[in-house]
C-alpha positions as CSV (number, residue, x, y, z in Angstrom):
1,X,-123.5,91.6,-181.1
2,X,-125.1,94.5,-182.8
3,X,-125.0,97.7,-180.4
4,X,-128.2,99.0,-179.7
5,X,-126.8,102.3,-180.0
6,X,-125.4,102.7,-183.2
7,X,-125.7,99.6,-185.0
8,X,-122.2,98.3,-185.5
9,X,-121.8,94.8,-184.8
10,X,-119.3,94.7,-182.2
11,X,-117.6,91.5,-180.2
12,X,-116.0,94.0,-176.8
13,X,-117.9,95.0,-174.0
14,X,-118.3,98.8,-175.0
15,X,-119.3,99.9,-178.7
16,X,-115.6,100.7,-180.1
17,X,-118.0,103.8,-182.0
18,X,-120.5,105.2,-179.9
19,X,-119.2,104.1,-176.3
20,X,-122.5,102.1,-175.9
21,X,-121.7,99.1,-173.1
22,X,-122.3,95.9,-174.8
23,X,-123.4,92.4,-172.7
24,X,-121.0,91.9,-170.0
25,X,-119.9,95.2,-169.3
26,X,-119.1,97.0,-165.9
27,X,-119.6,100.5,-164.8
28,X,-116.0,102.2,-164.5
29,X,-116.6,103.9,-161.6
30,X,-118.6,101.2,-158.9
31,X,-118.0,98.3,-161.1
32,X,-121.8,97.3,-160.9
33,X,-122.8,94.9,-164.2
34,X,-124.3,97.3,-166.9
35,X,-127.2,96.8,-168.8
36,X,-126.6,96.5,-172.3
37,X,-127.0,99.7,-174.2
38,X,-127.4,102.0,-170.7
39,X,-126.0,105.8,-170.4
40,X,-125.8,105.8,-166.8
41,X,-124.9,102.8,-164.2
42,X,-128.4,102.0,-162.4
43,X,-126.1,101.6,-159.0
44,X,-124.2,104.6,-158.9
45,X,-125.7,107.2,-161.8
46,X,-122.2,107.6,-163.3
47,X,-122.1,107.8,-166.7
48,X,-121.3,104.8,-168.8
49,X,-119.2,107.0,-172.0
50,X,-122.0,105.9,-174.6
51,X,-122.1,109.4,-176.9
52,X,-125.9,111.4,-176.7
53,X,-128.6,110.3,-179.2
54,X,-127.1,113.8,-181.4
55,X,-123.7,112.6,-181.5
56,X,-124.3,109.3,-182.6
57,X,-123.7,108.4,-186.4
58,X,-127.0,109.0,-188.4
59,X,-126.3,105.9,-191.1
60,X,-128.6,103.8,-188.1
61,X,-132.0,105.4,-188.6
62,X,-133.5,102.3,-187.0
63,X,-132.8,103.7,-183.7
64,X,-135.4,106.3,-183.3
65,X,-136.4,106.0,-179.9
66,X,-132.4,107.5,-179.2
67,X,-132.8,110.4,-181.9
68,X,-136.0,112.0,-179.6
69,X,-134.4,110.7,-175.8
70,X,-133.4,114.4,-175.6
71,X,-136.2,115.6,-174.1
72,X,-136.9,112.2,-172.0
73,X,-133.5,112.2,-170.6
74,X,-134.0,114.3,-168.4
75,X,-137.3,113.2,-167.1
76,X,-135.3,109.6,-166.8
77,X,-132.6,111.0,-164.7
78,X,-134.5,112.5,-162.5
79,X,-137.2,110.0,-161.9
80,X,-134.8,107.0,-161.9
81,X,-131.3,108.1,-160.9
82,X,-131.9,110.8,-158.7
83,X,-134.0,108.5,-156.3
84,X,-131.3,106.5,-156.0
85,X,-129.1,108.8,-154.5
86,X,-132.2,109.7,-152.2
87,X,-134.1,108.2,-150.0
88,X,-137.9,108.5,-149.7
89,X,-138.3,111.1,-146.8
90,X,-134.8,112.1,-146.3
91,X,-134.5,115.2,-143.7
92,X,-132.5,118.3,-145.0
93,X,-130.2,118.0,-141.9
94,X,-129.5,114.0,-142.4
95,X,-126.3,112.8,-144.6
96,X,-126.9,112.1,-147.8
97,X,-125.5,108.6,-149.5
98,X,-122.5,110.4,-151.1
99,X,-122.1,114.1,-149.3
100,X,-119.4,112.9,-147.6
101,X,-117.4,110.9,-150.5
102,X,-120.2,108.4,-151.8
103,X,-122.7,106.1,-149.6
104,X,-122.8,102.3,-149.3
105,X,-126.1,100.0,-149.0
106,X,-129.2,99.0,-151.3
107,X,-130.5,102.2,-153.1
108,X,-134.3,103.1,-151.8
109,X,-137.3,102.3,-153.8
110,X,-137.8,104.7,-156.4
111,X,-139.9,107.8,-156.7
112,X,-142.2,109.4,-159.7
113,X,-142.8,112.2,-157.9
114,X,-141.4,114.9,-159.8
115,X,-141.7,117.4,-156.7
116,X,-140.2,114.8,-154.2
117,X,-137.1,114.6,-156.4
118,X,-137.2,118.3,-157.0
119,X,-137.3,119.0,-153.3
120,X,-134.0,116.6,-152.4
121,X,-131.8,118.2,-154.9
122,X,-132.6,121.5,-153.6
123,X,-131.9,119.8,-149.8
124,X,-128.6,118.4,-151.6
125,X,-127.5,121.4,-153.2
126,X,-128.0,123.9,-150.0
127,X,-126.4,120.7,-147.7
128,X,-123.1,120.9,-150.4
129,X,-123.4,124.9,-150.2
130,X,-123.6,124.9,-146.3
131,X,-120.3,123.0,-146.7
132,X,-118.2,125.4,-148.7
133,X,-118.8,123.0,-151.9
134,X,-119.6,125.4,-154.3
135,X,-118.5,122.7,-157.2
136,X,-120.6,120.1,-155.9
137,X,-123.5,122.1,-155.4
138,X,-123.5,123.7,-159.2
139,X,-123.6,119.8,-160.8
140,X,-127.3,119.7,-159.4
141,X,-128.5,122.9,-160.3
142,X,-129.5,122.2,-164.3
143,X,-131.1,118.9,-162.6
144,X,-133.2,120.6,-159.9
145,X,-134.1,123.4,-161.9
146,X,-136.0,121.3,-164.7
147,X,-137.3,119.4,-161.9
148,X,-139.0,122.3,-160.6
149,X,-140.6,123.5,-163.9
150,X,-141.7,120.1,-164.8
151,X,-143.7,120.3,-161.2
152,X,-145.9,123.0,-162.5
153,X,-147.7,125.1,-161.3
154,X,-145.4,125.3,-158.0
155,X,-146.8,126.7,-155.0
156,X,-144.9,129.6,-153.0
157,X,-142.5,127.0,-151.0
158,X,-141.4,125.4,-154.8
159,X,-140.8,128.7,-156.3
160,X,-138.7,129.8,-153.5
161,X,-136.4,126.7,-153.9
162,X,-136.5,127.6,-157.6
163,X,-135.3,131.4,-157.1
164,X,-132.7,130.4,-154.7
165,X,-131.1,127.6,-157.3
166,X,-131.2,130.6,-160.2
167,X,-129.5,132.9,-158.1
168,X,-127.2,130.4,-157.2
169,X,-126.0,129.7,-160.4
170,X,-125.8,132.9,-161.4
171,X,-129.3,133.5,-163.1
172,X,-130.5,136.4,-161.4
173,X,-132.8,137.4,-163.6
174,X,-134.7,134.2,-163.6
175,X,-134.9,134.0,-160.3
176,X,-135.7,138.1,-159.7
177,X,-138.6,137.0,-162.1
178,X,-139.6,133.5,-159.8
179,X,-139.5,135.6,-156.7
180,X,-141.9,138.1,-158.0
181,X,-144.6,135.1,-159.1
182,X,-144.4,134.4,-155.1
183,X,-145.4,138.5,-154.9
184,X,-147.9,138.0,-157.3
185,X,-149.9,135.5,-155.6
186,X,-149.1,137.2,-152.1
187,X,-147.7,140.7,-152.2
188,X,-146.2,141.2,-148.6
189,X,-144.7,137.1,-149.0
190,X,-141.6,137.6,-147.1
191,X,-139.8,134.3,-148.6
192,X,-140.9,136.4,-151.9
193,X,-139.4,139.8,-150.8
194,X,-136.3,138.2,-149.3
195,X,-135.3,136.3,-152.8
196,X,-136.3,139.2,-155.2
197,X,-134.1,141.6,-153.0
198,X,-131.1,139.3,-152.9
199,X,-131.4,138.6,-156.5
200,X,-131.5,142.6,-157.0
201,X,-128.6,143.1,-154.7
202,X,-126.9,140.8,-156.5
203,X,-127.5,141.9,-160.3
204,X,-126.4,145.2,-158.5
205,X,-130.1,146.9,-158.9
206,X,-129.6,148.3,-155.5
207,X,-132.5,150.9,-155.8
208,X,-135.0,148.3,-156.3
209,X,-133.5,145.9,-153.6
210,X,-133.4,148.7,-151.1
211,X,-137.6,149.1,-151.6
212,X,-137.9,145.2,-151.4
213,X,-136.0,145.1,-148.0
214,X,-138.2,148.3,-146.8
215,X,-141.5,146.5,-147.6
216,X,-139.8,143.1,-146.2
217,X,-139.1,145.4,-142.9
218,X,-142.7,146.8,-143.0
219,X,-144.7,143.9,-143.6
220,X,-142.1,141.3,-140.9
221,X,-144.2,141.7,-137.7
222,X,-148.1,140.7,-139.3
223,X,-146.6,138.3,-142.5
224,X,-144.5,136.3,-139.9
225,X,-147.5,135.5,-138.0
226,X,-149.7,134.3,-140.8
227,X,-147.5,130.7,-140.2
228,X,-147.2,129.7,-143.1
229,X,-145.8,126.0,-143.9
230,X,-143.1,127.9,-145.7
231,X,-142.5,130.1,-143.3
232,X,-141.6,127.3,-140.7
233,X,-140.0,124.9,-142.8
234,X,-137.7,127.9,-143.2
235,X,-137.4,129.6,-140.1
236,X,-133.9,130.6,-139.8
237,X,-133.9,132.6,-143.0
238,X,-136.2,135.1,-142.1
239,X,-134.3,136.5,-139.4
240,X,-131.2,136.5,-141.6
241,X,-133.5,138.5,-144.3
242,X,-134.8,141.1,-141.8
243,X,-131.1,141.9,-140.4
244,X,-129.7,142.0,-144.2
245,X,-132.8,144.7,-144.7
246,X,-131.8,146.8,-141.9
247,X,-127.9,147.0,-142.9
248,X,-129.3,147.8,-146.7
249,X,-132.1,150.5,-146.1
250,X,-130.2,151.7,-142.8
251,X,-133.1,151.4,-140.2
């Protein structure tokens, strides 16, 4: 048959060229029947070894729906795959399918809400990082970070998920500058002040995180009481903020 990939006519299951699975073929990693000309199993997510639309040979100009999936790839991943891994209202404290070496059962229905997707890879990646898997947290962050700027405009909850996954992977600069949109729209936020200090701290501006964690300390008492959804859904960190102030600035 002709592979819908890269146009070699090809009698295997998997494009001997491009890696594109042919009819018949079976994901490697959950054996699950693929669909002919897929880049990721729709049971399991792993990849099927068919090359990116860039890599593949340019003598097939037919194809052009692969030379722009670029962009759409990652809108597909997220709005397809990632679902599967998730169900609809998942809690953060509730095991995910594979946090504990790959789940079992019928993947739940799936979601085209970008936010909603956005949301359980930030639960998955803090779940992983509560764990000591620092590996298995950083495969998500690319994922939940485009999933978050494709939910624009992001109110103050979905930018501090966003500046948390930027410091986490090491982009504290990005996530000094995501804090500070939460400052913009509220200047005393504490979620705000908490994540632009810790992404200082941590670019080793210690001068400007010392006066974020003295206005964190000043405004604690009267912002805390506002009850914000934010500020419930995370509770626990606040505490952790204003004791991480006090050892900074001295008080």
């Amino acid at each position: 048959m002709k592979c819908p990939g890269c146009g070699r006519q090809s009698d295997g299951k998997f494009c001997p060229d491009c890696g594109t699975p042919l009819h018949g073929a079976a994901c490697r990693s959950c054996g699950a029947a693929l669909t002919s000309g897929a880049r990721f199993c729709n049971q399991c997510g792993a990849p099927t070894g068919a090359a990116a639309p860039a890599a593949r040979s340019a003598r097939d100009s037919s194809n052009t729906p692969w030379l722009i999936a670029g962009g759409v790839l990652v809108v597909i991943i997220l709005v397809m795959v990632v679902p599967m891994f998730f169900g609809n209202d998942t809690p953060q404290s509730q095991a995910a399918p594979f946090a504990s070496g790959g789940g079992t059962g019928t993947p739940p229905p799936l979601s085209g809400d970008m936010r909603q997707n956005a949301d359980r890879l930030f639960n998955r990646i803090m779940e992983a990082r509560e764990r000591g898997d620092n590996a298995g947290a950083a495969q998500f962050y690319p994922m939940a970070i485009q999933a978050y700027q494709a939910s624009e405009p992001l109110d103050a909850d979905g930018l501090y998920h966003l500046s948390l996954i930027q410091a986490a992977s090491g982009d504290f600069a990005g996530a000094r500058s995501t804090a500070q949109r939460i400052l913009d729209m509220s200047p005393n936020h504490l979620l705000g002040l908490g994540a632009a200090a810790e992404a200082l701290l941590e670019s080793g501006d210690t001068t400007a995180a010392r006066e974020h964690y003295a206005r964190y300390l000043e405004a604690f008492e009267a912002e805390r009481s506002k009850g914000y959804p934010e500020y419930l859904d995370h509770s626990a960190i606040l505490p952790a903020y204003q004791q991480q102030a006090r050892i900074i600035t001295g008080s």
